[in-house]
N, C-alpha and C positions, 0 to 999 in steps of 0.2 A: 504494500500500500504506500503510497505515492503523498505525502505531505507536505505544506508549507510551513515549517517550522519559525518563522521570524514573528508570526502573527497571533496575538492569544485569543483564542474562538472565543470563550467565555467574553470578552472585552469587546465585543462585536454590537453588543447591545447599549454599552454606557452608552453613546450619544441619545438613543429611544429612538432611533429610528427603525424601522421595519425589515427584517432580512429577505433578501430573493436569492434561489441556491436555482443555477442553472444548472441543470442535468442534463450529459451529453451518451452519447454512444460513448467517444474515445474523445482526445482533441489534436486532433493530429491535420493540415489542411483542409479542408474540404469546404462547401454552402453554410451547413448550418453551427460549423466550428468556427468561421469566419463572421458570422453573424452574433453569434453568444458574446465571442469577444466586445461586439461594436456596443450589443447591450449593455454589457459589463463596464464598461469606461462610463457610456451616455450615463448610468443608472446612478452611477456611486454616489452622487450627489445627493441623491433625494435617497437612496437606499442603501443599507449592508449589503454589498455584495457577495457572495461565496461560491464558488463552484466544484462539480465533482464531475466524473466519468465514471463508467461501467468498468470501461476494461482499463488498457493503459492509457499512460500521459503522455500525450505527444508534444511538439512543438509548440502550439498555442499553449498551451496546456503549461510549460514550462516559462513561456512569453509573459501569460497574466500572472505569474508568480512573480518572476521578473517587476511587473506592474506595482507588483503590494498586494493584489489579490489572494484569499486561503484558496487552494486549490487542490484537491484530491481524489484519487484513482482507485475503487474501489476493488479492482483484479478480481473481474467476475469468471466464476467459472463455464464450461459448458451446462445446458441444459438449465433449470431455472434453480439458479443458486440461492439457495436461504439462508447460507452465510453472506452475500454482499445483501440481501434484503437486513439484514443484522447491522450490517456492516453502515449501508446509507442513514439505517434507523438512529443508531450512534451521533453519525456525523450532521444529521438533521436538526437531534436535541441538544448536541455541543456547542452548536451555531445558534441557536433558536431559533430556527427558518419558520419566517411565516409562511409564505409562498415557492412551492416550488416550481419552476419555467420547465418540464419535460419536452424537453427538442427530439421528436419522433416516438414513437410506441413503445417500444423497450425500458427506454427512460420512464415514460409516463406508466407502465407498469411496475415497475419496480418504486417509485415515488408513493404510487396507491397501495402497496402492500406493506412498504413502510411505515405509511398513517397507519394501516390498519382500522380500526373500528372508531377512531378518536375521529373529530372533524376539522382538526389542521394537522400540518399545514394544508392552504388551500393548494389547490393542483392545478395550474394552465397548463394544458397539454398542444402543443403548437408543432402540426404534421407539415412537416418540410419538403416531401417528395413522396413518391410510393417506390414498394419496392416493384420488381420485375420477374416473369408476369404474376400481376396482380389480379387479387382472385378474393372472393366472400370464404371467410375463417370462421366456422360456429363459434371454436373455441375462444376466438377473439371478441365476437359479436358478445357473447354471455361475460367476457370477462369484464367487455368496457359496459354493460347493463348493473354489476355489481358495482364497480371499482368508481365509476363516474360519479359524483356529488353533484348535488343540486349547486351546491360551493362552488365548482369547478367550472374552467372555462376552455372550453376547444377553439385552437385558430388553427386556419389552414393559410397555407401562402399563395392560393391563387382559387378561381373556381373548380377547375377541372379536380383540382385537389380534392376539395370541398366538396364533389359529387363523389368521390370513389372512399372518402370517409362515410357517405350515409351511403352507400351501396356494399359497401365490401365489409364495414365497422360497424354497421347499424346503427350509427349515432343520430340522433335525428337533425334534419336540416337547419332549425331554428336555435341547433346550439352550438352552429357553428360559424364566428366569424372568420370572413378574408382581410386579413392584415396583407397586402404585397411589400415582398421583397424592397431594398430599398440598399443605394450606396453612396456613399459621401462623394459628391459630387465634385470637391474643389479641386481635384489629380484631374481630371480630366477637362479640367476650363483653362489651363496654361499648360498645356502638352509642351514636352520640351522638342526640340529643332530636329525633323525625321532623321537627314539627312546624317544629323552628330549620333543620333543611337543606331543607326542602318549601318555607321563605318565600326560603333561599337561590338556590333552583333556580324561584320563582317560580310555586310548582304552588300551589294551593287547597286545604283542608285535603279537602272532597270529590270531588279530580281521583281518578280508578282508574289508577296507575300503571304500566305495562307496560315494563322494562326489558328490553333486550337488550343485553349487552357481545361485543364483538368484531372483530375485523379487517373491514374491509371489501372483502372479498376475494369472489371468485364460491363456495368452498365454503363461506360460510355461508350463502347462500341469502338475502341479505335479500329481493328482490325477492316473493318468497313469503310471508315475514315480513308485509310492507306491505301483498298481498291481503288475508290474514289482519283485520289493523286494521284496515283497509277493512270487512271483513264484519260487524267485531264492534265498530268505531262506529255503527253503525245500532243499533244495543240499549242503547250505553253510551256517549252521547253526550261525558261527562267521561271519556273514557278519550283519555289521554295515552303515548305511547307516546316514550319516550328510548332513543335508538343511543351507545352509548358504543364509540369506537374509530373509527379512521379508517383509510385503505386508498386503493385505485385506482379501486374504484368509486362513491368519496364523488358525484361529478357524476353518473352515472347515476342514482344514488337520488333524489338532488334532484328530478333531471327528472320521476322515476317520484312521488314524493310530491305535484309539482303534478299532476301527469295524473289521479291519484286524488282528488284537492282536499282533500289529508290534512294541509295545511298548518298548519292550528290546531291538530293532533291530536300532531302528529313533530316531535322536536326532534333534530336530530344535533348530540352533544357533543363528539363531535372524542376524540380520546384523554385519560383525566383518572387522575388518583392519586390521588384520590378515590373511590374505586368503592365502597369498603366504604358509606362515607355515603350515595352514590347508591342503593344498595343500603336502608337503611335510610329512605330515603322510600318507598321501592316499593310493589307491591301483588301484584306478580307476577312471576316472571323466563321470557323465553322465549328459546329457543334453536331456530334451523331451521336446523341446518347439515345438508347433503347426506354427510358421512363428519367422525366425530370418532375420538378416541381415548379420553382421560380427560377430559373439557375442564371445568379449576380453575373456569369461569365457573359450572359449575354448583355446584360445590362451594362455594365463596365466597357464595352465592347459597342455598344449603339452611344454611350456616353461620349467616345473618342471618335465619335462620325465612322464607324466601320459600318458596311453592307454585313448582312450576315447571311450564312447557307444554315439551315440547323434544320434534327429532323422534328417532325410534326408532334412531338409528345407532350401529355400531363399540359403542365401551363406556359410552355412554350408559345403557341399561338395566342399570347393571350398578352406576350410582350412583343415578340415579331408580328405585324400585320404584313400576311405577305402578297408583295410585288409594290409596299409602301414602304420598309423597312426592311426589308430583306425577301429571303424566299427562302418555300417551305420545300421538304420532302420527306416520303414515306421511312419508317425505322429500317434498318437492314438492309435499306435499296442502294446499291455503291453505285448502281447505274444512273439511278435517278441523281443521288448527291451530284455527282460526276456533270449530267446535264446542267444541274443550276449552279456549279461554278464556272461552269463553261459561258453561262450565260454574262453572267457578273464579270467573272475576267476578261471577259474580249468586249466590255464595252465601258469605258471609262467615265462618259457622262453618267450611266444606270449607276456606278458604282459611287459617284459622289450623290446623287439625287436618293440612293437608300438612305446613304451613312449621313446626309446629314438633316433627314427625315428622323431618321432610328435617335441621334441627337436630339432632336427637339420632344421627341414621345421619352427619352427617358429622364429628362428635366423634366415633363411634365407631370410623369405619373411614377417616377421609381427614386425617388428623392428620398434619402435616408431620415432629414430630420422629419418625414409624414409617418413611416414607419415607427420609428421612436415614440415619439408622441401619441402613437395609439397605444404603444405595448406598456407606456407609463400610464395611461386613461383606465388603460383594462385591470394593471394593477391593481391601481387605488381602487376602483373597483370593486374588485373582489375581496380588496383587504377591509372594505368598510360592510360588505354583506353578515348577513347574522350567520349564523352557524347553522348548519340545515343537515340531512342526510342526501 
């Protein structure tokens, strides 16, 4: 178990201000590890912050310790462990957490078994994504019929979301808000000079850049991704394609980029904090993931005037309008991706008329401080409700 030793739990409370304990899967890159974080900063003002994970502590995870944040790693075992249900139960009453923030279902079951039969702390359970394929669970349907409090608050991050919680979770519609996604806009309102991060990153000022950022995990499909480039280097021979993020399937890809002989074409950057920059050599952002939910990469990515190719999943459609901001295509289809970047790259008007469409729609509606200010609204909230079952 994973702690931050500099910080006395007990001592969390002198100010009287309220604790929020964000509960994560792991915290290691990702959507909604990158999002906890943003909470975590935005909150501490107004609340005790604390945070834990399931399994291990990753990077962030180490970061908001770094911060000042208590942060700890409950090293869950396989199958449903009732030593880390012991375990979060501890660290819940050491903290005095009012409210727990559970980021996806795992979290938010293991938070509701910790309460147990008491009626705090309250629960927001906040679904980030689905997994893949997704599919209606009795077991889940009866467990969230128990476990949910009249206390308790469901957010989803987009609609589509929002319909496969009351279709697959049996939660009912009306107890579920859409909070969307949402990222600090100022990185991407003073982009630094293409040309200085394109000689940094060793591109040509005529290379066609094709980014993708994200885990390298089996639901984003890269393997798809790399048909794709495959198809649409035959027409654009300068087209370079950059993988930002790293994962379990980093060696598979490898393998799969020599087999295609993509090797002059693909560059895998490993994880960087840089992204806005990378972002700002670019020429295109694409995204093949098989089930999303709100995913910031695209956001962050219509923020910096990029066109986007992504496939059609979950709440995708819901930040890209396409053929206004980018364009869409079916999960799996490397032929289809393949066509719409074929289309984007060989015409350079289309490609500034998406990106800086996609620009103005994600100032409009994906603005971090709108985000924020509802997940502090829904707090208070729920921390002034009576206690109910």
């Amino acid at each position: 178990v994973a702690t931050n030793e500099h910080h006395t739990r007990a001592a969390t409370r002198a100010n009287g201000r309220p604790t929020v304990c964000h509960l994560l899967l792991q915290m290691d890159y990702g959507g909604a590890e990158v999002l906890a974080r943003q909470y975590a900063l935005h909150q501490r003002g107004e609340f005790n912050v604390v945070l834990a994970c399931l399994d291990t502590l990753g990077a962030i995870g180490e970061r908001l310790q770094q911060e000042g944040f208590v942060v700890e790693a409950l090293a869950r075992r396989p199958g449903v462990d009732f030593g880390c249900v012991r375990r979060l139960k501890k660290f819940l009453h050491e903290n005095q957490v009012d409210l727990v923030h559970a980021h996806q279902f795992s979290p938010y079951f293991y938070a509701a078994m910790a309460r147990g039969l008491r009626s705090t702390p309250r629960i927001l359970f906040h679904e980030h994504g689905r997994g893949w394929p997704d599919y209606r669970r009795w077991k889940r349907v009866l467990a969230n019929r128990v476990l949910l409090r009249r206390t308790d608050r469901v957010v989803a991050v987009g609609a589509q979301v929002r319909e496969a919680l009351v279709a697959n979770e049996g939660i009912p519609r009306r107890r579920i808000e859409v909070i969307y996604n949402g990222i600090d806009l100022a990185p991407y309102q003073a982009l630094p000079d293409r040309s200085v991060v394109r000689q940094q990153l060793q591109l040509a000022a005529d290379d066609l850049v094709v980014t993708q950022v994200a885990r390298l995990v089996e639901l984003k499909d890269y393997p798809t991704a790399l048909r794709a480039i495959s198809a649409t280097v035959a027409q654009f021979p300068r087209l370079r394609y950059l993988i930002v993020g790293d994962g379990p399937q980093r060696q598979a890809l490898e393998a799969l980029v020599a087999e295609l002989g993509l090797q002059q074409h693909v560059r895998l950057l490993g994880s960087r904090e840089d992204v806005a920059e990378i972002l700002a050599a670019s020429d295109i952002f694409l995204l093949t993931s098989v089930t999303e939910g709100i995913p910031l990469t695209v956001i962050e990515a219509m923020a910096a005037g990029l066109p986007c190719v992504a496939t059609d999943v979950g709440g995708v459609s819901e930040i890209i309008i396409d053929g206004e901001t980018g364009l869409l295509a079916p999960a799996t289809d490397h032929a289809a991706i393949a066509r719409q970047l074929t289309i984007i790259a060989g015409d350079p008007r289309l490609r500034t008329a998406l990106g800086e469409a996609g620009r103005q729609r994600a100032t409009s509606y994906f603005d971090e401080r709108q985000m924020q200010d509802s997940f502090v609204e829904t707090y208070r909230q729920m921390l002034e409700s009576k206690a109910g079952g």
